[in-house]
Kinemage of the C-alpha trace (Angstrom):
@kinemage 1
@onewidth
@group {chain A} dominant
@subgroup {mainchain}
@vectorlist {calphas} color= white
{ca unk a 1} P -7.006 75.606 36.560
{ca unk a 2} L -5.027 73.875 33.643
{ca unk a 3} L -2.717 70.631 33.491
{ca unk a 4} L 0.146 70.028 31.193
{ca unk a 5} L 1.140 66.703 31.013
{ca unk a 6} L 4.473 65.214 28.915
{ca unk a 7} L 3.016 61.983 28.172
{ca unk a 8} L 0.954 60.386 30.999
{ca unk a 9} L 2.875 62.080 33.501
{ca unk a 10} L 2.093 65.704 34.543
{ca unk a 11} L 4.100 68.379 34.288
{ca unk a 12} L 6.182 69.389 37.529
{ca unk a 13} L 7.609 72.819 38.487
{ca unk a 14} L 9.440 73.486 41.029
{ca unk a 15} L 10.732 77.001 42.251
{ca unk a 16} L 13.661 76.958 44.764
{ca unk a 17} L 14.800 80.240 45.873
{ca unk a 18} L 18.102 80.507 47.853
{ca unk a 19} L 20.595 83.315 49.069
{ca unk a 20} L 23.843 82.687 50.481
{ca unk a 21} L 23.119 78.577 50.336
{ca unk a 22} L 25.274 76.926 47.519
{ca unk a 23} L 25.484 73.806 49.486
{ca unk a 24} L 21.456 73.291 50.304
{ca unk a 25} L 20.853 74.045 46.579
{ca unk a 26} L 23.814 71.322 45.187
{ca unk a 27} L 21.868 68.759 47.672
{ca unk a 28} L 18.267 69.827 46.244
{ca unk a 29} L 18.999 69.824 42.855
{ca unk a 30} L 20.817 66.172 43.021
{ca unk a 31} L 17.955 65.329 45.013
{ca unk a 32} L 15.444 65.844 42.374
{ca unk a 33} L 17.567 64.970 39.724
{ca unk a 34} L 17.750 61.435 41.367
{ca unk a 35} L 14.161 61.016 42.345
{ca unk a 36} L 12.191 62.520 39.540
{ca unk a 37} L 11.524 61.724 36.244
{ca unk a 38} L 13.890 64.258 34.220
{ca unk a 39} L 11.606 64.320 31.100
{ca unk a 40} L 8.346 65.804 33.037
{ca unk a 41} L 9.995 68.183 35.544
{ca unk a 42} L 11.321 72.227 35.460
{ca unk a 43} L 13.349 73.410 38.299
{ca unk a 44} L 13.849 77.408 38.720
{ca unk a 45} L 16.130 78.257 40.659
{ca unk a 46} L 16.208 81.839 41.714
{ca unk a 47} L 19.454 83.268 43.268
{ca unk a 48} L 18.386 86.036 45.541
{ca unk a 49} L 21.524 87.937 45.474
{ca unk a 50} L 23.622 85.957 46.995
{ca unk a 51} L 27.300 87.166 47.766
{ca unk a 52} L 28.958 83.529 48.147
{ca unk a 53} L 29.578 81.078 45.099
{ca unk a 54} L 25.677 80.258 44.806
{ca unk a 55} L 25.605 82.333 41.609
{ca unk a 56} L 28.459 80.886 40.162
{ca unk a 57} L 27.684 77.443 41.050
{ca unk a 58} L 24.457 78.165 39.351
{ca unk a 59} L 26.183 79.371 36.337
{ca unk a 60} L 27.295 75.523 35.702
{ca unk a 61} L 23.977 74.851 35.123
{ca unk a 62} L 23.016 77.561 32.501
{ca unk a 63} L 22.722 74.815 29.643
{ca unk a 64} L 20.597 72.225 31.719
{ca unk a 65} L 17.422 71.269 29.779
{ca unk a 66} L 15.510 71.403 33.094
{ca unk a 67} L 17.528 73.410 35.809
{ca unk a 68} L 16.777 77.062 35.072
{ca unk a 69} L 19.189 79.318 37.013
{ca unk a 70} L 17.839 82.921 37.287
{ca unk a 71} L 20.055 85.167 39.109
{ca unk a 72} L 18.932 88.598 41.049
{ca unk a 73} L 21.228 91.425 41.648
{ca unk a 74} L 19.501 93.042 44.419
{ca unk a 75} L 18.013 90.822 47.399
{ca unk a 76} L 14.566 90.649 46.962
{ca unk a 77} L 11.293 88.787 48.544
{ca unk a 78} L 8.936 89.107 45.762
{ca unk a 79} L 8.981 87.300 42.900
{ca unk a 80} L 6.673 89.285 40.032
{ca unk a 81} L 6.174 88.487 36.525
{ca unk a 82} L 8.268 91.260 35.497
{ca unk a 83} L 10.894 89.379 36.789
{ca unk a 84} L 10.309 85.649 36.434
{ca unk a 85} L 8.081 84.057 33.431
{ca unk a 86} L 6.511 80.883 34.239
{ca unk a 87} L 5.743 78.815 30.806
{ca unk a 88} L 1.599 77.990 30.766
């Protein structure tokens, strides 16, 4: 197993997947952006279809350097790499 650091800190992903929770994933994400260092951390966020304003919510944040909204049309469990690219 590898380690990717960003100075002396390590490198911190975090993958937060949410349907139908816009409220849960506006507390999360101002959550971490108050608690962690900004310049060592990635946050995906992957909308599993949801059918409230989760997606467009979301879509506010599709020019973060560190929030990375992904957005699913049809509700799904699995996460493969088809689908979702994790940086190594």
């Amino acid at each position: 197993m590898t380690s990717s650091f960003i100075g002396n800190h390590p490198l911190i992903t975090v993958l937060l997947v949410t349907r139908n929770r816009r409220e849960f994933v506006d507390r999360c994400l101002s959550c971490l952006c108050r608690t962690s260092q900004l310049d060592n951390i990635l946050i995906y966020v992957w909308d599993n279809a949801s059918e409230d304003d989760t997606s467009d919510y979301l879509a506010t944040y599709k020019e973060h350097p560190f929030i990375i909204p992904i957005r699913s049309n049809k509700k799904s469990l699995l996460v493969t790499e088809e689908k979702f690219f994790f940086p190594r």
